[in-house]
N, C-alpha and C positions, 0 to 999 in steps of 0.2 A: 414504531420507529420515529425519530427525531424529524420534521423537514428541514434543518438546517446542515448546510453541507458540512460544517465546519464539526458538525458533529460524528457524522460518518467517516470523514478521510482523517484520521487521529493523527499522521507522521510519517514524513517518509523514510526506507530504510535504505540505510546507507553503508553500500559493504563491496568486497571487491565483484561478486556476482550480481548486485543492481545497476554496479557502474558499467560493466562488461555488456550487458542488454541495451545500454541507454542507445548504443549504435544502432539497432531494431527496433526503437521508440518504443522501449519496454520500458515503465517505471514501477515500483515497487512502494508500497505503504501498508503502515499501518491500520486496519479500520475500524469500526465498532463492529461486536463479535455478533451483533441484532440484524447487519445488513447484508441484503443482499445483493446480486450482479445490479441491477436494474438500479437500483438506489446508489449503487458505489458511480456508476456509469454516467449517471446525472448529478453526482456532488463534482466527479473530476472534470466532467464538461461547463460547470457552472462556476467553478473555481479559479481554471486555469483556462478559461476559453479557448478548447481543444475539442478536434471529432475523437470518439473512441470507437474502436475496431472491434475490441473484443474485452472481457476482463476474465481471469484464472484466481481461484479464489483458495485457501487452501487454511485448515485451520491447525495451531501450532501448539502441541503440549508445551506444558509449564515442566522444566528439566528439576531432578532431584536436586537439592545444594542443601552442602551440609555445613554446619557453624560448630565446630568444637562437638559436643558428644548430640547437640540437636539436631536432626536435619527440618525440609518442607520444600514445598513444589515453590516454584516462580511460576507466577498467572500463564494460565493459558491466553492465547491471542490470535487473533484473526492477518492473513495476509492476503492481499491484491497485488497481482499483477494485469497491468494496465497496458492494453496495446493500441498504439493513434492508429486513424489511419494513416495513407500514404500522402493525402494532397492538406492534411493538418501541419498545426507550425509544432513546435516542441514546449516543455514545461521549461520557463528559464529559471526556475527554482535551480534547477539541477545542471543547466549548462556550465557555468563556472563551478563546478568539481570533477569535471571530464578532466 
C-alpha cells in the first residue's frame, strides 16, 4: 500500500445519509480498495488534523447497467465510515453543505 494519504482517502461521499451522520461526527468516503482500518485512520488524522474514534469499512459491488442490448458491472469499491472523537474539532470540508 501507498504511504501517501491522498492516495488512500479517494472522495468524499456525498448523499442525504452522509449528511444525516455528519451530526454524530460521522463522515463518509471513498477509499482505495488495498486499505485498511489502520491506514484509513492515519491518512484521515493526517489530512484533516482530526482524532478518530473508530472506522466501519464496508465494500460495495459494482451494480448491473445495461446500454441498449449490452449490459456490465460498475467497479466495485471500497467505503469508510469515519467516527472523531468527542473532544476532536470537525472536517470543514463538509461544514458548508450541512
Amino acid at each position: 500500500m501507498s504511504t501517501f494519504a491522498q492516495d488512500v482517502i479517494l472522495r468524499p461521499i456525498i448523499s442525504e445519509a452522509s449528511m444525516d451522520a455528519l451530526a454524530l461526527k460521522k463522515y463518509t468516503f471513498v477509499v482505495a480498495k488495498d486499505a485498511n482500518k489502520i491506514e484509513i485512520a492515519k491518512a484521515v488524522e493526517k489530512l484533516f488534523n482530526v482524532e478518530v474514534a473508530k472506522i466501519n469499512t464496508t465494500r460495495v459491488r459494482g451494480k448491473l447497467r445495461r446500454y441498449g442490448k449490452y449490459q456490465g458491472y460498475k467497479p466495485s469499491w471500497k467505503k469508510a465510515i469515519v467516527t472523531l472523537t468527542e473532544g476532536s474539532g470537525t472536517i470543514e470540508f463538509f461544514e458548508g453543505m450541512v
